[in-house]
Each structure stands twice: as C-alpha cells, then as structure tokens.
N, C-alpha and C positions, 0 to 999 in steps of 0.2 A: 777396650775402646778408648777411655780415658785413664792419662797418668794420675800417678797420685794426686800431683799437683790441682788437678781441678774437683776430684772428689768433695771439698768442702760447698763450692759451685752447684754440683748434682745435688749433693744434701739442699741447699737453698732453693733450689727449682723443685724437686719434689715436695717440699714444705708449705711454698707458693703455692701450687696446684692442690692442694687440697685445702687452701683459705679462698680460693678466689673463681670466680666466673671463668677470668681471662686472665693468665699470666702474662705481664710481657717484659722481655728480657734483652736489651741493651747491652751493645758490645760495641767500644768505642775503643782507636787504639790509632800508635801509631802506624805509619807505613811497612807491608809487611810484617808485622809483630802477628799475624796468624787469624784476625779476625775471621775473616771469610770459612777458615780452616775451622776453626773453632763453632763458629755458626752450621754449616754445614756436618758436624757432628753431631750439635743440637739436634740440627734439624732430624736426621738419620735416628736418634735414638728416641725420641717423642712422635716424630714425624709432622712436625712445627711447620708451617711456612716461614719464610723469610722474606724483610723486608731491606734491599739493599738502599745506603744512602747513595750510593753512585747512582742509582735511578732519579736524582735529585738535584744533578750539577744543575749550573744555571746555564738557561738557554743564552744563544747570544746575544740580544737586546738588556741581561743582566750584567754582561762583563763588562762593565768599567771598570776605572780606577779607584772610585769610592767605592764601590761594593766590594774591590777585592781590597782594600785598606780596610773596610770593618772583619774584626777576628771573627771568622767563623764564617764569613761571607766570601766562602767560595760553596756557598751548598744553598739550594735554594729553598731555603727556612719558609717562609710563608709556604709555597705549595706544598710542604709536608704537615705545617700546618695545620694545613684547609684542607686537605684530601687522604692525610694518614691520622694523624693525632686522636682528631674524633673519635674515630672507630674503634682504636685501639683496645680498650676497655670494657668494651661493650659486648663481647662474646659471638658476634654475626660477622659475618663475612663482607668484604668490600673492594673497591679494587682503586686503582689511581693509574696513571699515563706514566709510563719509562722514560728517559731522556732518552735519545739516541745518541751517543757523541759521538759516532761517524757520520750521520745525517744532520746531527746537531740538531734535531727538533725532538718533540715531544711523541713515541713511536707508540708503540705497541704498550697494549692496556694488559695489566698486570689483576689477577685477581688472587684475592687475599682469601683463601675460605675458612671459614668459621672454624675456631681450632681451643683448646683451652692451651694453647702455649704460644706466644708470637714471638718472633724471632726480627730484631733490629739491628742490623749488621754494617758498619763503617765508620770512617771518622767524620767525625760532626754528629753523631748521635746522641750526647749525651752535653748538647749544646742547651743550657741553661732553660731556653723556654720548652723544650723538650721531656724536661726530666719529673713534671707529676704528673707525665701519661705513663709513665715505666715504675716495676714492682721490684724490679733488679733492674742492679748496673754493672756493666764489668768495663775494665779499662785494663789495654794489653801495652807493655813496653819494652822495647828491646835496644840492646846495647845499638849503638852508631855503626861498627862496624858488622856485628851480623846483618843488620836492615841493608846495607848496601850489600854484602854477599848476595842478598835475597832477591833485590829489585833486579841487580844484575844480571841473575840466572833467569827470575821470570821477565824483563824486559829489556835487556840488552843493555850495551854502554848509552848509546841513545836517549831508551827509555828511562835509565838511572839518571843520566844531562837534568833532563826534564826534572825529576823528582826533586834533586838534589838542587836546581836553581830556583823553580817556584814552588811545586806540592809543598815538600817538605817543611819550606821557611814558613806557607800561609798554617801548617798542621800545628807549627810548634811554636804560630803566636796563640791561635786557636787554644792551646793546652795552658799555655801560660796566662793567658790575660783571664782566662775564666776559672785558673785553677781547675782545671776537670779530672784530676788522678783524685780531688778532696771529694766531687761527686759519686765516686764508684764503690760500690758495697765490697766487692774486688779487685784487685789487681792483681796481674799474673805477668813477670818477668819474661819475654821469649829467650 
C-alpha cells in the first residue's frame, strides 16, 4: 500500500498512537505533490478521518487585497482556529462548516468523529499558529515540471492558467516567508 519511501512516516504514526490520546497528523505541500493522495491512504489504513484545508478558503467578504498580500492569507486561519484547532487534541469528536466554493458560502457541516488518528490535509496546514496543535508534520515537494504535468491532467490548461498565475505564487510565498519545509518532521520529494 505504501513505498518504501514513506515507511519511516508509518513507523512515526505508529509510535504516536501509542504515547498519545489523539494523534494528529499534518500534511502540508505543494500543489499537486500528492497530499490529498497521501492523506487518503492514511486515511484507508487507520481509518482516520480527514480534515481538508480547502474546507477553509476564505469566504468572499475575506478576499481583498491585504489578506491576499499576508502569506498564508489565502486560507481562512481564524475559522480553523475557532472551530478545528481546539478539538484536535482532545480525543472527542466535533464538526465545523465546509466552504462551498461553487456557492461560495459556508455549506454543509462536516463531522469530525472521535478517532485516535486525525488526519490534516492541504496547503496552509502547517501555517505557524497551527503547528502545536499537530504531533506530526509532513511537507510534500515536487519538481516544477512534474506539478504542472499533474494540474494539467487533473485540471485542464485552464485550470493550470489559474494555478500557475495566482495559487501557486500565493503557495510559494506562504513556503518561503515562513520557511515551512524547516517545520516538517518530514519531507517527501513527489
């Protein structure tokens, strides 16, 4: 199920789980570099829930121009907060509201149940005030040109436009201004 390569990862999740209540497990990464993939494997082998940061973009009375000018300020950090953070640690179950980004509002309530492994999947997860609610940290990176193969295939030349003029530039001030590869217990090349 998994390559060699993350083996050292499973040995730390298993290690985790037996020091603690609540494991929780952070997967931060670039675009495409496999997060989602990776999380979803998690998930399937512990049978973890999963917390996506895409449930977290900011509504649209957040998007200006100063909030997308602060690094990391395309995710909405306070409602993760105030509605994920808390709980995270605590071994019980909880839920928080999804963004909708075709309706662009706040949709459908997401419930978190009680699990000894949680699962924190996207970029911005591993966003500075974030990071002593998490037991582990992974941070996923991948060469320029494979990340574009990839967006391509699953979003079109289009959807790659988009990434390639705004995602990407806000992902990899995000990475840089906060050093967040120096926050990960690991990193894994895609």
């Amino acid at each position: 199920m998994f390559s060699e390569t993350f083996l050292p990862l499973i040995a730390a999740v298993e290690h985790a789980l037996g020091d603690s209540t609540c494991t929780v497990l952070a997967i931060d990464g670039m675009a495409a570099s496999g997060k989602t993939t990776l999380a979803a494997a998690l998930s399937k082998k512990y049978g973890a829930p999963v917390i996506h940061m895409d449930d977290f973009f900011l509504r649209p009375e957040q998007r200006t121009p100063q909030r997308y000018a602060q690094p990391g300020g395309n995710i909405d950090r306070e409602r993760f907060l105030s509605e994920v953070c808390p709980h995270l640690r605590d071994g019980k179950g909880f839920s928080y509201f999804q963004f909708d980004c075709h309706r662009m509002c706040l949709a459908e309530q997401i419930v978190i149940p009680a699990h000894s492994l949680l699962l924190v999947e996207g970029t911005y997860s591993l966003y500075p005030a974030f990071l002593p609610f998490y037991s582990l940290k992974v941070m996923l990176t991948i060469p320029k040109k494979l990340q574009k193969e990839r967006i391509l295939k699953r979003d079109g030349e289009e959807g790659y436009q988009m990434f390639a003029e705004k995602w990407i530039p806000l992902e990899d001030r995000y990475f840089l201004e906060f050093n967040v590869i120096s926050s990960a217990d690991f990193v894994f090349n895609g």
